[in-house]
Structure formats: structure tokens, C-alpha cells
C-alpha positions in Angstrom: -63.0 154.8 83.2 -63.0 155.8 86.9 -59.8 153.2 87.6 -57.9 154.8 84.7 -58.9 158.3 85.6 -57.7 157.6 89.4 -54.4 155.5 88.3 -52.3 157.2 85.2 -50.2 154.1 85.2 -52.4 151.7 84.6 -53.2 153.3 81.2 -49.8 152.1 79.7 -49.5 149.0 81.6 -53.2 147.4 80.4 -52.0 148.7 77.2 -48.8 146.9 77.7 -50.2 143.6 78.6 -53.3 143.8 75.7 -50.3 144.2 73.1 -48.4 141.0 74.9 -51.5 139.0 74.5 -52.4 140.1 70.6 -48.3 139.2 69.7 -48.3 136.4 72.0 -51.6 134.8 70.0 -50.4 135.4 66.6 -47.1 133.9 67.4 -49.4 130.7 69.1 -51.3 131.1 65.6 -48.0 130.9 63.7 -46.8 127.5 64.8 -46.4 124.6 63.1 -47.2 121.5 65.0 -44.6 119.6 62.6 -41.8 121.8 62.7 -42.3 121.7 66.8 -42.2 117.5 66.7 -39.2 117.2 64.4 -37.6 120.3 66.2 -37.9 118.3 69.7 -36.7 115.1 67.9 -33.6 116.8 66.6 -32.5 117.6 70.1 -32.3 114.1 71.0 -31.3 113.0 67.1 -27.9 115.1 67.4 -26.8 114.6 71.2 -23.8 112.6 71.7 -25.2 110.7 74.4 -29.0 111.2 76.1 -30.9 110.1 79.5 -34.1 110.1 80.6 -36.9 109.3 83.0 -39.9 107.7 81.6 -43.4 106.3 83.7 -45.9 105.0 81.7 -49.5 104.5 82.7 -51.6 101.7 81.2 -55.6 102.3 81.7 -57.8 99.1 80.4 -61.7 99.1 79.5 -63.9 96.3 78.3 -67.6 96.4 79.4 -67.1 95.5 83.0 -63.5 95.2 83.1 -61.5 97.9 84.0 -57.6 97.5 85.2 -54.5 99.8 85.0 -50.7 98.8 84.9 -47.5 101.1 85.4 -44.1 100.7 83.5 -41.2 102.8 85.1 -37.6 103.4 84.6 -34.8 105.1 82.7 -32.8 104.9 79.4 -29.8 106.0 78.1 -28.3 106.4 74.6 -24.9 106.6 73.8 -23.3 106.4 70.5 -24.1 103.8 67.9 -26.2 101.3 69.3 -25.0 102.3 72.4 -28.2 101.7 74.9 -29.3 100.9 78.7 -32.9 100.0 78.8 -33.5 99.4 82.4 -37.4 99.1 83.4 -39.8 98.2 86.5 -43.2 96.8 86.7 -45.4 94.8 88.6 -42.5 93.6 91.2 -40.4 92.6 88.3 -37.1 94.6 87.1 -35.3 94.1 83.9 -31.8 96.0 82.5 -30.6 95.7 79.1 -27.5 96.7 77.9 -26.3 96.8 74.3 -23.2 97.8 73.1 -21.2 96.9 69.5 -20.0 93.3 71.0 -23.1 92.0 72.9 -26.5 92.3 74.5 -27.1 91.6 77.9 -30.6 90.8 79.8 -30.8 91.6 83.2 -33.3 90.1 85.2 -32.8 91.4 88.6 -35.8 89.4 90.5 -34.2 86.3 89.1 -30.5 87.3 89.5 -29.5 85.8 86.3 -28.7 87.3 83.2 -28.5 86.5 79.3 -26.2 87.1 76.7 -26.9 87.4 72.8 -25.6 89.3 69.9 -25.8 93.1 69.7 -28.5 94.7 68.4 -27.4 96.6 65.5 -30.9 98.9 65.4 -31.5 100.7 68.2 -35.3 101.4 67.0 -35.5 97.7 66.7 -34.6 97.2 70.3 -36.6 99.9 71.7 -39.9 98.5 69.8 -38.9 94.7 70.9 -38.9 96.0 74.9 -42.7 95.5 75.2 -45.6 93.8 73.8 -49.6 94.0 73.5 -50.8 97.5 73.9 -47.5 99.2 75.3 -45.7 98.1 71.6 -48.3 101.2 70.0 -46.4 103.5 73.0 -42.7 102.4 72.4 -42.6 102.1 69.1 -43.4 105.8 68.5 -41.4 106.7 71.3 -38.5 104.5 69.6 -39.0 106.5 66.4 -39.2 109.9 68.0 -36.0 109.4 70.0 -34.3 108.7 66.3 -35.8 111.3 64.2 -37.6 108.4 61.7 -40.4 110.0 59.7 -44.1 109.4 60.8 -47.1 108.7 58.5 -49.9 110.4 59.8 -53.3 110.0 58.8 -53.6 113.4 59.2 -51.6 116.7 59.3 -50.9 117.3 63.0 -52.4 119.8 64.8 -51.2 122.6 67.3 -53.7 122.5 69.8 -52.3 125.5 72.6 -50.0 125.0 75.6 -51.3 123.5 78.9 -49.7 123.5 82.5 -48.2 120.3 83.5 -46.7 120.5 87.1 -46.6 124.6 86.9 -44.8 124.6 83.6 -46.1 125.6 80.0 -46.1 122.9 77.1 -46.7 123.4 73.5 -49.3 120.2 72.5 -49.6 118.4 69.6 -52.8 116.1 68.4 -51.3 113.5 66.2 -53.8 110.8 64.2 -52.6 107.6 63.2 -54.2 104.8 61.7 -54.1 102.4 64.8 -54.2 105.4 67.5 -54.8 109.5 68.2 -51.9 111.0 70.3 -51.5 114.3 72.1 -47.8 115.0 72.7 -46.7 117.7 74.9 -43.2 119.7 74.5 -41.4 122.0 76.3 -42.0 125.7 75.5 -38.4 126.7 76.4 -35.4 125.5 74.9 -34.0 123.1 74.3 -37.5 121.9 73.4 -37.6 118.3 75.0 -40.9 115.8 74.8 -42.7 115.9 78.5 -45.6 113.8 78.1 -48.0 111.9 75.3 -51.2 110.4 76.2 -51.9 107.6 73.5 -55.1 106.0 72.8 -55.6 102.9 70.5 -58.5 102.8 67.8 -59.5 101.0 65.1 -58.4 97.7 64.3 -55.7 97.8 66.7 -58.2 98.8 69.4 -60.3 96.1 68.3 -57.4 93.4 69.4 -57.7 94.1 73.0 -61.2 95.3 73.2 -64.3 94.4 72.4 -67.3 96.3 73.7 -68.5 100.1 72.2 -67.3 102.3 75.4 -64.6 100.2 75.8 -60.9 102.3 75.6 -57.2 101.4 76.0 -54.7 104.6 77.0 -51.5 105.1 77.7 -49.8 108.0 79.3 -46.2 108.4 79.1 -44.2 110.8 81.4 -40.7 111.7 80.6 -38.6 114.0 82.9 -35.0 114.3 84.4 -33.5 114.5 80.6 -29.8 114.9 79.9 -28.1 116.0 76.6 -24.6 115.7 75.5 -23.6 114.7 79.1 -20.3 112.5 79.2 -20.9 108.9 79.5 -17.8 106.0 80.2 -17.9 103.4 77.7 -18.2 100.6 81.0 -22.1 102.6 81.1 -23.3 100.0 78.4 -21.3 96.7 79.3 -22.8 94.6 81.9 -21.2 93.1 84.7 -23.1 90.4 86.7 -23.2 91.4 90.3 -22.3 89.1 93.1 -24.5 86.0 93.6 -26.1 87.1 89.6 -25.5 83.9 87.2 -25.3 83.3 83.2 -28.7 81.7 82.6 -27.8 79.1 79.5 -30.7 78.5 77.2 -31.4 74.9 77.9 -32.0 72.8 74.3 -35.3 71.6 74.7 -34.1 67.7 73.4 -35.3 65.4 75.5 -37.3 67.4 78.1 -40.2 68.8 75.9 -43.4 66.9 75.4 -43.4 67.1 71.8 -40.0 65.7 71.0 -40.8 62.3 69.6 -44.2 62.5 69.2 -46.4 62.8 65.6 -46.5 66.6 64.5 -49.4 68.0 64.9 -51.5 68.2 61.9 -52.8 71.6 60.9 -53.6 74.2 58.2 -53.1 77.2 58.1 -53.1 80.8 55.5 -49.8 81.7 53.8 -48.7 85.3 53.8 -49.2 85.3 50.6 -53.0 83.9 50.1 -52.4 80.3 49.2 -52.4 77.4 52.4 -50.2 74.9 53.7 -51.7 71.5 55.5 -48.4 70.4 57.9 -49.1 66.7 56.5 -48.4 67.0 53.1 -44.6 67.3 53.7 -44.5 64.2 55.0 -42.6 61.6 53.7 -40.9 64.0 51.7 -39.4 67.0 53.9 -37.5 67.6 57.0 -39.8 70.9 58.1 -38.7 73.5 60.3 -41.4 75.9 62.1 -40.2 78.9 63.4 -42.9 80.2 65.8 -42.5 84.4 66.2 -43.9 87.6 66.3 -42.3 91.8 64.9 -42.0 92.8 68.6 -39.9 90.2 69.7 -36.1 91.1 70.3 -35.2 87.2 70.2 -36.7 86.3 67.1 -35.9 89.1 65.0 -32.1 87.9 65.7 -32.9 84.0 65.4 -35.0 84.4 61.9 -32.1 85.4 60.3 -30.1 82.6 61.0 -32.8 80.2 60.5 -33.5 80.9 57.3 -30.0 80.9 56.7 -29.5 77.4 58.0 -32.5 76.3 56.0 -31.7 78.0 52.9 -28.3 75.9 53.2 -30.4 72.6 52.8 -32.7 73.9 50.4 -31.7 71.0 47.9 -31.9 68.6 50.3 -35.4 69.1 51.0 -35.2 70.8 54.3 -38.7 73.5 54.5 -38.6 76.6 56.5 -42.2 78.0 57.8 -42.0 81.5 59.8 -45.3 80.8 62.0 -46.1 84.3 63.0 -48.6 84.7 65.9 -51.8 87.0 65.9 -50.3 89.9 63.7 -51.6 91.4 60.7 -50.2 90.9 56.9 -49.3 94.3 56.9 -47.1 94.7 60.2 -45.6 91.5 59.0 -44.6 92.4 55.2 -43.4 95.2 56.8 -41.3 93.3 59.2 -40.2 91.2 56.2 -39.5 94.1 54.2 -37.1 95.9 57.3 -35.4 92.4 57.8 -34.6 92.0 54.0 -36.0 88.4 55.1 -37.5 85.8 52.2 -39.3 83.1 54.1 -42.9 81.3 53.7 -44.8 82.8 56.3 -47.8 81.3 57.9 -50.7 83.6 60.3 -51.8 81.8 63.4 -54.4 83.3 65.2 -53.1 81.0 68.1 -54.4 77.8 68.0 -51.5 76.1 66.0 -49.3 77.8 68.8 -51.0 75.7 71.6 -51.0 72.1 69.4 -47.3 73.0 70.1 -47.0 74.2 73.6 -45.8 77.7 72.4 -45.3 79.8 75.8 -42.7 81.9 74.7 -41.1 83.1 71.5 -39.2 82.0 69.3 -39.8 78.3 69.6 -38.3 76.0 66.7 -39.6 72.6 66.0 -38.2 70.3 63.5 -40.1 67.6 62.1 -38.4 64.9 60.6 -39.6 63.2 57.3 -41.7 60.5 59.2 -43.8 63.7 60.6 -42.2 63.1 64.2 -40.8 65.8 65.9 -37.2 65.3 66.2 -36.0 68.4 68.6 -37.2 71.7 69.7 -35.4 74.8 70.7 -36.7 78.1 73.0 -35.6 81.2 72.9 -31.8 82.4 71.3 -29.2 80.9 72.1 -25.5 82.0 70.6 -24.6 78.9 69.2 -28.1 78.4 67.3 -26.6 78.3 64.0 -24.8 75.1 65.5 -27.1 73.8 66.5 -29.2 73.4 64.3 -27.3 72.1 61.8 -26.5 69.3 63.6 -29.6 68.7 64.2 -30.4 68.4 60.6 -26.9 67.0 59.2 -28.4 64.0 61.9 -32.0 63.6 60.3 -30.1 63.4 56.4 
């Protein structure tokens, strides 16, 4: 009483601020934590073009391991599928650029560069960048960025506004089935996401991790964002640099260890329930195993036209397996169902995969009807179709 009897204006002014505080806490009360998620996705959803910053931080616990990896770089959006991925980790740099005509990989270290048809589904490209852990973290962020709808396990909740760098963000908890999320956005407008801080349970936790106290979490930082700027149209069309070379897909004919050698006899779970044993096609089918996984860029653009090719020798006995590696029926009927794809797909939990020297995806083998492997191909090559069918016009 003494400091308001001494000081009339401080009457008013604590008055002043004590109302502030009781409007500003029922307008904190008031928020929706949905309305504030689709609100900073619209931003992005209805900008003619978009840029941004990202830095993602990787922390890894098992028992007594314990690591950490970094992901940096930038990304722009234009129109369409429009989009410059351009990322940096662990001394290695890679730039993609997709535009209506074609996709171009960059891979600075190695100054070379490969070309394959455009991506039509920016999402699709975005979730493809990364696999393992880091998929969970840029498949939401692919989503976000395009205003798709989430499925939450929960209603999102609004949890306050914390400092982050001397600034005030609104945060979100978000629960999902494979992971809990806490997404921060920014207070003033245009409302813009900042940073989410990801961690993986469950079953998708349990991939990576085994012991109790063990965790996996990413943090994602995003910053230096651009709406609606003007971007030329030569932003998303490569050009190789001096000294940077077109680097061919090689056919693997004639170099790979498996090309003329017996199949390798195995078993494995259909998709849907029933199995297949490799060895009962023999003398009977030419079989064609398409080894691939969702995330992968590559193989979501070779599947199509390998089943295509194989569905074109359908009545010449010609069998198409999908061999997906290590991913659960449900992320891969849902990758069926996104691809409008109809092919017999088999789970691998791997070891098929190293019978057949499978270090990168996709990787097509075709055995002949005398169970000998006849050719082999890696990665995507633009004249796969081609290829292919001459491959099987030759075993007929």
C-alpha cells in the first residue's frame, strides 16, 4: 500500500498490465492448436513460390550407444512440381532439381549428376529425400508444406508459447501413432513453422531401438523463409558445372556376380498372407524380382514400368514379384494404394536381399525358366522400359 500511496501512477499502470495479462490468458485459453497448424500450412499452401532454411538434428540411444547426425540445407518450391532440394551431411552434398521435363541429382562430392523423369508429386519427392529415422521427420514436414490432412491419434494440444532465439512461438503437442511431436509457430503473422522436435515410439521406435531408455529425436529448425518472392524458371533446371559429368546407370549384364548363376532359392510371406518358394516357378516362368522400399525416389518411378512391362507378357508366363525390404504391410498397402499399383508383393526382413547382393534400391533380377539368372539391373535408368523388354523378348 505504501508504493501505491507514494506513486499515484502506478495505481493505473499495475491495473493496466493485470488487465493485459487476464485478456492476454483468455485469448491463450481460446486457441485452437488445429486452426494454428492448418493456418501456418496455408501460408506456405497458397504462395506462388516458397524458400526456406532447414537444419535437422538426429540424437540416437540404445543402452550404451549414443550418436547424433546433422542434415542441413535449403529448399525451394515453385509452381507445380516445381522444387530444389539441395541438402548437406556428413561431408557429402546432394541438389535435386525437378521441374515438368526432368529430375536431376546432384551429387557435388562426386561431380556427377543423374537424370530421370520428373516427379509429378512433390510430397512424394520430399518423403523419398531420406531414409531410416529422418523418413518420420520429412514426411510430415512433406505434408505440412502441402496442406495434406493428418491423422492424429489424438486431438492436438496447445501447449503456450516459448522463446526461441528471443522470439515468442505458439507450440503445438501433436501424437501420432509411430511418434509425439511438438511443433513451434510463429506468433506474428504471417504465422510460419520455426521448429518441431520429433520423437519416434512404438513400433516405429522399436525398428531402430531396442533397449527400455533407449530414444530416437529429431529436431528440425527452419528459418530465413520467403513467400511469394519471384523465382526465374532456370531456378529448377540444372546445368552441370564445369568438370561435373552425366553419370549413366551402367546395366549390370555381365559384371554382377549373380548373372549366370542358379537363383537363389527362398521363401518368403506374400502381402497378402499366402507364400511363395522362388523354386516352384521353375521350369515354367521367366520371374522378375523387383527389390524396393515406399521411401525410395527410384523405385517409386521404376515399379510402374515394371509392372507394366510384366503385365505385357502376362500370357507368356513372365511373373512379376515386388520384394519390398523391412517395411510393414500397412505402409506398403498404403504405398500400393497411392501408386494405384497391382503387383504380388513379397516382405523381406533382409535376408533374401543379401542371397542377392542388394546394396542399393531398386535392383531387378530376372530369372530365366532354367532358374538362372539371366541379367540384373540397379537403380533407374530412362530407357528401363527398353530394356527390359529386350531382355525378355531374348529369354522367349
Amino acid at each position: 500500500m505504501r508504493f501505491i500511496k507514494e506513486d499515484k501512477v502506478s495505481l493505473p499502470i499495475l491495473l493496466g498490465a493485470v488487465i493485459f495479462v487476464v485478456f492476454s490468458l483468455q485469448a491463450t485459453a481460446q486457441l485452437d492448436p488445429l486452426t494454428l497448424l492448418q493456418q501456418a500450412a496455408k501460408n506456405t499452401v497458397e504462395s506462388d513460390t516458397t524458400q526456406f532454411d532447414l537444419n535437422m538434428l538426429m540424437e540416437y540411444k540404445d543402452g550404451a550407444n549414443a550418436n547424433s547426425s546433422e542434415i542441413s540445407g535449403k529448399i525451394l518450391m515453385g509452381e507445380g512440381r516445381e522444387m530444389v532440394i539441395h541438402l548437406r551431411a556428413d561431408k557429402q552434398e546432394i541438389i535435386l532439381y525437378n521441374n515438368p521435363k526432368k529430375q536431376h541429382i546432384y551429387l557435388v562430392d562426386q561431380k556427377t549428376y543423374r537424370e530421370i523423369p520428373s516427379e509429378p508429386n512433390r510430397v512424394k519427392l520430399l518423403q523419398s529425400m531420406l531414409s531410416g529415422p529422418l523418413e518420420t521427420a520429412f514426411s510430415w514436414l512433406a505434408d505440412f508444406l502441402h496442406g495434406v490432412e493428418f491423422s492424429f491419434d489424438g486431438p492436438p494440444r496447445y501447449v503456450g508459447t516459448e522463446e526461441i532465439d528471443g522470439t515468442l512461438y505458439h507450440t503445438v503437442d501433436i501424437l501420432f501413432s509411430h511418434s509425439s511431436m511438438r511443433v513451434y509457430l510463429s506468433v506474428a503473422d504471417p504465422s510460419l513453422l520455426r521448429r518441431f522436435v520429433i520423437s519416434l515410439r512404438a513400433a516405429e521406435l522399436a525398428k531402430y531401438v531396442k533397449s527400455e531408455e533407449g530414444f530416437i529425436r529429431i529436431t528440425g529448425d527452419f528459418g530465413n523463409w520467403k513467400l511469394g518472392e519471384i523465382l526465374s524458371k532456370d531456378t529448377f533446371i540444372f546445368s552441370p558445372p564445369a568438370g561435373v559429368t552425366l553419370d549413366k546407370p551402367k546395366r549390370a549384364d555381365g559384371e554382377d556376380a549373380l548373372k549366370g548363376k542358379p537363383a537363389p532359392d527362398f521363401m518368403l510371406p506374400l502381402l497378402d498372407g499366402d507364400t511363395v518358394k522362388i523354386s516352384q516357378h521353375r521350369d515354367r516362368d521367366i520371374v522378375i524380382l523387383d527389390f524396393f522400399a515406399s521411401w525410395c525416389g527410384p523405385c517409386r518411378q521404376a515399379m510402374p514400368i515394371v509392372a507394366s512391362v510384366a503385365k505385357s507378357f502376362k500370357d507368356k508366363n513372365v511373373v512379376l514379384y515386388a520384394v519390398n525390404l523391412r517395411e510393414s504391410p500397412k505402409k506398403v498397402r498404403a504405398f500400393l494404394q497411392e501408386s494405384k499399383l497391382d503387383v504380388d508383393v513379397l516382405l523381406d526382413p533382409g535376408s533374401v536381399a543379401t542371397k542377392y547382393g542388394v546394396k542399393g534400391i531398386p535392383r531387378l533380377v530376372i530369372i530365366g525358366k532354367d532358374g538362372i539368372v539371366k541379367s540384373v539391373h540397379g537403380g533407374m535408368s530412362p530407357d528401363l522400359e527398353k530394356q527390359l523388354t529386350d531382355d525378355i523378348n531374348a529369354l522367349l
